[in-house]
N, C-alpha and C positions, 0 to 999 in steps of 0.2 A: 459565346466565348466566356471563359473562367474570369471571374473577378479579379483573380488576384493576375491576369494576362490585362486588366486592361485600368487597372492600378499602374502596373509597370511602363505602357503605351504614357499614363500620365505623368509617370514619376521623371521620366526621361524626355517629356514636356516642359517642364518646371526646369531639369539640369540644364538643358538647353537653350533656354532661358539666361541662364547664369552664366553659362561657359561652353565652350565646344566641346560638344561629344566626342569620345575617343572615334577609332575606328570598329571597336567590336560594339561599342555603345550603338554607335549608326546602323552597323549589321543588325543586331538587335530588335531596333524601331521597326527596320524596313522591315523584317522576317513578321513582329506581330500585325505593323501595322495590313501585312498582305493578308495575314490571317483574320484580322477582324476584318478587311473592305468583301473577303472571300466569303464569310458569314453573312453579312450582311445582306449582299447581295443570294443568297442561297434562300437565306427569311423573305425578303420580299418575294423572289420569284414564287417560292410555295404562296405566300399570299396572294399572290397576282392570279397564280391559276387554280388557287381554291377558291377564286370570286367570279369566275367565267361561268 
């Protein structure tokens, strides 16, 4: 994932913290955060079956 996409996942960590997120703020989170768990998960799997 792009740095500057998971800058944003933290920066709206922090907002959130402080105050409630708007409605497009929330849209936002959920859209990256589906995109980095979607990555993540893609990295391990290739790791898992480049160790069989």
């Amino acid at each position: 994932m792009e740095k500057i996409k998971v800058d944003r996942i933290n920066e709206l960590a922090r907002i959130a913290k402080q105050r409630e997120l708007t409605d497009e703020e929330t849209e936002e989170r959920r859209v990256l955060r589906e995109e980095y768990i979607a990555e993540v998960r893609r990295t391990l799997k290739g790791e898992m079956e480049g160790k069989k």
